[in-house]
N, C-alpha and C positions, 0 to 999 in steps of 0.2 A: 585528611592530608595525603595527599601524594607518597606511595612507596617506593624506594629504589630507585629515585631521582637521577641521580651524580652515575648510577653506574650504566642504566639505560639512554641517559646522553653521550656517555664518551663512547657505546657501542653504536648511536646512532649516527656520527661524527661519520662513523667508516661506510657507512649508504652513501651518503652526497654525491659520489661518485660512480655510483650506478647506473647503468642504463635509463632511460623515462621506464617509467609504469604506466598502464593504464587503470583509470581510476571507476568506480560502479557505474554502470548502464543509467543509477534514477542522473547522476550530475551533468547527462546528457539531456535530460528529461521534457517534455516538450508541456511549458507554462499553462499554455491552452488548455492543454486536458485538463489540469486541476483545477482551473479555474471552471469547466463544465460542469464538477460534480455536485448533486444536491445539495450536501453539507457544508460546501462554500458559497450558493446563491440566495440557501436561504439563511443562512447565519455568521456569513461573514460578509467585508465590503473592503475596499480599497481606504484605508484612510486620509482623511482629506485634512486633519489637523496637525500632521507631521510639521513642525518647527525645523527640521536639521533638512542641510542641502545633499542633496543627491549625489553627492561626492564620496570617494573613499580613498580615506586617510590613509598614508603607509606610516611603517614603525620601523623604529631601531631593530634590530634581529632581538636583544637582549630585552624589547618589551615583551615582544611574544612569550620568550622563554617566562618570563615573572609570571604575565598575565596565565600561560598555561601551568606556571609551577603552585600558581593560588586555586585553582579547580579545585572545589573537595572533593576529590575521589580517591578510592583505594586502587584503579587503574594506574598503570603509567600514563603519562600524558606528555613524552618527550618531545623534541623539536628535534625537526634537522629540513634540509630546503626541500623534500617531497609535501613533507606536512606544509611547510610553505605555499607549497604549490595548488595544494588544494584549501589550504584556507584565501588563498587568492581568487581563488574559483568562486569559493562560496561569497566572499565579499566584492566580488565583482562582474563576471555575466551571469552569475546565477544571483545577486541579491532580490531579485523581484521573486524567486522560487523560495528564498529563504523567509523573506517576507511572508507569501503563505504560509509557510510550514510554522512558521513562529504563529499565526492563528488558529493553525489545524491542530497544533499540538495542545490546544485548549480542550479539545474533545480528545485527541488520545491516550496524552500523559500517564494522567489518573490512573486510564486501564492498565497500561503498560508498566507502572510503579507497582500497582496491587498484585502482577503473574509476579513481577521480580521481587519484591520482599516477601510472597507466598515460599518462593524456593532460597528466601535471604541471598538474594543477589546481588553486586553492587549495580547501584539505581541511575549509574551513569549509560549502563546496559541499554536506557530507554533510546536513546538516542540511535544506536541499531536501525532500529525502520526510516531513518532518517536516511542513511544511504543505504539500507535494502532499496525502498521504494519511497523515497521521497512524501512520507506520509499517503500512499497512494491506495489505499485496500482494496481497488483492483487493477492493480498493475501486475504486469507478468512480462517477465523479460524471456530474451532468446530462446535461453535454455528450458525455457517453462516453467521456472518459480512464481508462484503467485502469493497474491496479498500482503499485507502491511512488509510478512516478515521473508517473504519471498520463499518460502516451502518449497520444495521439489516434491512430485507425488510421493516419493517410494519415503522419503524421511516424515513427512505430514503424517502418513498412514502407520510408520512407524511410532508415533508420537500419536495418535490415539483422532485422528483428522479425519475422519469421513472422506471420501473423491471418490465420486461415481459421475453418471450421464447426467443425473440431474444436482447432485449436491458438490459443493467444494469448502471444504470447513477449513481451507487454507485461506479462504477471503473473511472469516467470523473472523471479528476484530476479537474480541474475550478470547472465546477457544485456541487461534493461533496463539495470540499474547503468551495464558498458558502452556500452551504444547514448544515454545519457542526457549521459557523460561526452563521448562523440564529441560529441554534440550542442550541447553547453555550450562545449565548445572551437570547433566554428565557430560561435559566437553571439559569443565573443569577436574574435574574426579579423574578425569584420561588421562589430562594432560597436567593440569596444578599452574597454570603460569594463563592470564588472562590473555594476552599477545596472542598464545598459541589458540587459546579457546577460541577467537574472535577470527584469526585466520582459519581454522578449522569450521568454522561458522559458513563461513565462503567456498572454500574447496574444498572440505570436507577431513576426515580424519585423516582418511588413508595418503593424501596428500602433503600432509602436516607431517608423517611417519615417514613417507620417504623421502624429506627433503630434509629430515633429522638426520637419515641412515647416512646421505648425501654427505652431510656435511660432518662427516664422524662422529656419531654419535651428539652432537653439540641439542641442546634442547633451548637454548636462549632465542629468542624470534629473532633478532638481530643477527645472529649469526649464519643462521640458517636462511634468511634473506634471499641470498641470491639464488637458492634452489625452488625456491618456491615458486607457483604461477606469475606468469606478466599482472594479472589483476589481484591476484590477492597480494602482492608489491604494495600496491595502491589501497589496500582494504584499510588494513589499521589506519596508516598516514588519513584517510578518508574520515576515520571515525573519530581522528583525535580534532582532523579541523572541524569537523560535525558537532566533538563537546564543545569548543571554541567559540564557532559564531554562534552559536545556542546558546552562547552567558555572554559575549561581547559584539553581541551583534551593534548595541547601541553605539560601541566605537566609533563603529563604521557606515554609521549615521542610517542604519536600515532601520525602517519604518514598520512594527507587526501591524501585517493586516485587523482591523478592529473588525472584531469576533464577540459573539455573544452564544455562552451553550445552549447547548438543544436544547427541546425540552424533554425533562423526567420520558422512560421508556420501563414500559412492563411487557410481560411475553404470555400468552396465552398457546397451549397445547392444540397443536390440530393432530387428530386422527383419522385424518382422509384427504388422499390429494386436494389441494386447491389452488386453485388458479389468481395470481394478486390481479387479473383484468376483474376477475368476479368478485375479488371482495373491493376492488374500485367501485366497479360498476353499482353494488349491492350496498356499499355503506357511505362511499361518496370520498374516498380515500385518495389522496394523488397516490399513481401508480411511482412515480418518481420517489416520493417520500417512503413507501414500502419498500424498495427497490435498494434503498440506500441501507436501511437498518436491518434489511435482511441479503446481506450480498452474498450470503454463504450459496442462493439457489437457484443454481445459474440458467435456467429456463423462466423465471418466474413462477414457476410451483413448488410449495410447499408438498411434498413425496409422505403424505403424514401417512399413507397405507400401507405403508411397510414396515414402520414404527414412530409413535408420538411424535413428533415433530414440532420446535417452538414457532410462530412469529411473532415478532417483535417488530410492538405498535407503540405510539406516544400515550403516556399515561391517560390521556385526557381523550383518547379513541376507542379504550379498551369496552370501554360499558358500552359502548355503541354496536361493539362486533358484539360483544354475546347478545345482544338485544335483538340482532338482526341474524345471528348465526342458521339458526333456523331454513330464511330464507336463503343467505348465503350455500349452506349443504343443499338446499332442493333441486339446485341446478347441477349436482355434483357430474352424473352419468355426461354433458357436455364438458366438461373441466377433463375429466378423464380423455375424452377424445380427443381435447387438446395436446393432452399428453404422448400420445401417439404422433404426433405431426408436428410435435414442438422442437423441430431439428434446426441445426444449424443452418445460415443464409447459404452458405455456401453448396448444401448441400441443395439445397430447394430448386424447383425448378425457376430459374434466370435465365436471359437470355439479353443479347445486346444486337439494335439493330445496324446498319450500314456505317449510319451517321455517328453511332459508338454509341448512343442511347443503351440506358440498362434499364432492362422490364422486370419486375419480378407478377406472382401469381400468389395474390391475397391465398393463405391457409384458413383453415377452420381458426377461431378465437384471436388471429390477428387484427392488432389497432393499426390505426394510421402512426402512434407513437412507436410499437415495438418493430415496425418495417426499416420508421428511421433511424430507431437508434441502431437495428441491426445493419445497415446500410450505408452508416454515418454521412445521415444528411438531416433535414430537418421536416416536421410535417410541415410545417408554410411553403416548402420549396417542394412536398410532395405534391399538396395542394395547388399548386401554381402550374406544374410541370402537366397535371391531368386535368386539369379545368374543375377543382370541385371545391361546391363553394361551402359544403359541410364534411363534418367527419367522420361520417358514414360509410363502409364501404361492406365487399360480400363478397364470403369465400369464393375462389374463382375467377374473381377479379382481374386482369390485368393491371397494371400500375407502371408510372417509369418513375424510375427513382435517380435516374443522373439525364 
């Protein structure tokens, strides 16, 4: 049940009259991309048995407050017209994002429940990555946070994260989950008041401290309100319409995309670079499906020669890699040389001709798949655009890719 009800609505009463907020970077979020990634093409769909019309209902002001005074949580979960403002968001140009997220939170939940009762969290917490990154685990805004929980390097690494040239354990769905959950728990120990932890989650401590000092000594979030960031204004109001449409989405006649989970996932140790085009190539693996369950390794190599290193395959792929491991390591000394040349697009040599056309220059171990994704275009448009009628191509190569 709800704590401190009656006392966190008559402080919220006194907002209304605030300035707008601006509310997280994902509630801008562009639909398309999440509908590209693996883990939505291969096991989710549009549902097409949806009964209820595409309509959204409005309410009395006094249902919202019931409906968000029945939440079971130990957070507050107050109302005033910001939190309106964004539960309006979410139930109306964003309900086709809420739609997915209500299927994607099939595969994340679970994780995200098990960091948060590891550090006895309340489990309303999960909701969090909801507007970090709109269920997105590789999303990175402005500022540079990435993955589900939106990490900044210097806090991730401080939280026990790996971020180098080739690894970002801020995109591990588990490992961040956990390093998010530690982190939530000393933001509580700091501060004792969730409000404060949850805005402190976003701007950080030192900013939650001086908009206390600001506002004399006052430690209540409502008070301190107006000293706070234009966007973390918008932070909490963002997470309570987040708990909201996440348990009443059906009100508002939104439809979960129908989802069916993965399948079962085990991790097998590499202790040597390796290249996901070579254990494609070598086991017959889509580079796509590895791609997805290991998003921690942002070149496509697993970095195992510096220390063990997991990847994480479908349970029903694992006997296959050690069967063929063998073969897989024989070509290692090429995989390394990958690793040398495996830089950013940007970095690589491109060029654009008169007519605006963009060239790039095939590298060692480059696909026709890793050009377009890093070029965001598609290999059929690669294919089209150079006349070739296979997928073959050879370091050196020119290519136009727009």
């Amino acid at each position: 049940m709800t704590l401190g009800w009656g006392n966190a609505s008559a402080q919220m009463e006194e907002t209304e009259d605030m300035e707008p907020v601006d509310f997280p970077e994902s509630m801008a979020v562009n639909l398309d991309s999440l509908m590209g990634q693996y883990m939505t093409k291969t096991y989710m769909s549009e549902g097409d048995d949806c009964r209820t019309r595409d309509e959204n209902p409005t309410f009395p002001r006094e249902v919202y407050i019931e409906r968000l005074h029945r939440l079971p949580t130990i957070m507050e979960m107050p109302y005033n017209e910001v939190v309106q403002e964004g539960i309006d968001r979410y139930t109306g140009r964003l309900r086709r994002q809420v739609a997915w997220m209500l299927g994607a939170s099939n595969f994340y939940m679970p994780i995200f429940e098990e960091a948060l009762e590891a550090y006895q969290l309340p489990l309303e917490l999960k909701y969090l990555p909801v507007i970090e990154s709109s269920l997105n685990p590789t999303a990175v805004s402005r500022a540079g946070a990435a993955g589900l929980w939106q990490f900044m390097v210097g806090t991730g690494k401080a939280y026990g994260l790996e971020v180098n040239s080739l690894v970002d354990e801020r995109r591990d769905i588990q490992k961040a989950s956990y390093a998010a959950a530690h982190y939530l728990s000393d933001l509580y120990r700091l501060f004792g008041d969730w409000n404060l932890v949850i805005a402190a989650y976003n701007c950080g401590p030192e900013n939650i401290n001086k908009a206390i000092r600001r506002a004399g000594g006052e430690t209540d979030y409502w008070k301190i309100y107006p000293y706070l960031p234009r966007e973390t204004r918008g932070y909490v109001p963002a997470f309570i319409a987040a708990n909201y449409v996440m348990n009443y989405y059906c009100e508002h006649n939104i439809c979960p995309m129908r989802s069916e989970l993965p399948v079962k996932t085990d991790t097998v140790m590499i202790d040597r670079h390796l290249s996901f085009n070579q254990v494609s190539a070598v086991c017959g693996f889509d580079p796509q499906m590895l791609r997805a369950l290991n998003p921690a390794y942002r070149h496509d190599v697993v970095p195992g020669n510096s220390t063990p290193s997991p990847l994480r395959l479908p349970v029903t792929d694992v006997a296959r890699f050690i069967d063929l491991q063998d073969s897989v390591y024989a070509v290692e000394s090429s995989v390394q040389k990958r690793m040398v040349v495996d830089v950013p697009e940007e970095k690589a040599a491109a060029s654009h001709d008169r007519k605006g056309a963009k060239w790039v220059k095939v590298r060692r171990g480059d696909t026709l798949s890793t050009i377009a994704r890093r070029n965001g275009t598609t290999v059929s448009k690669i294919k089209r655009l150079n006349g070739l009628r296979r997928n073959s191509i050879r370091t050196g190569q020119r290519l136009r890719v727009r």
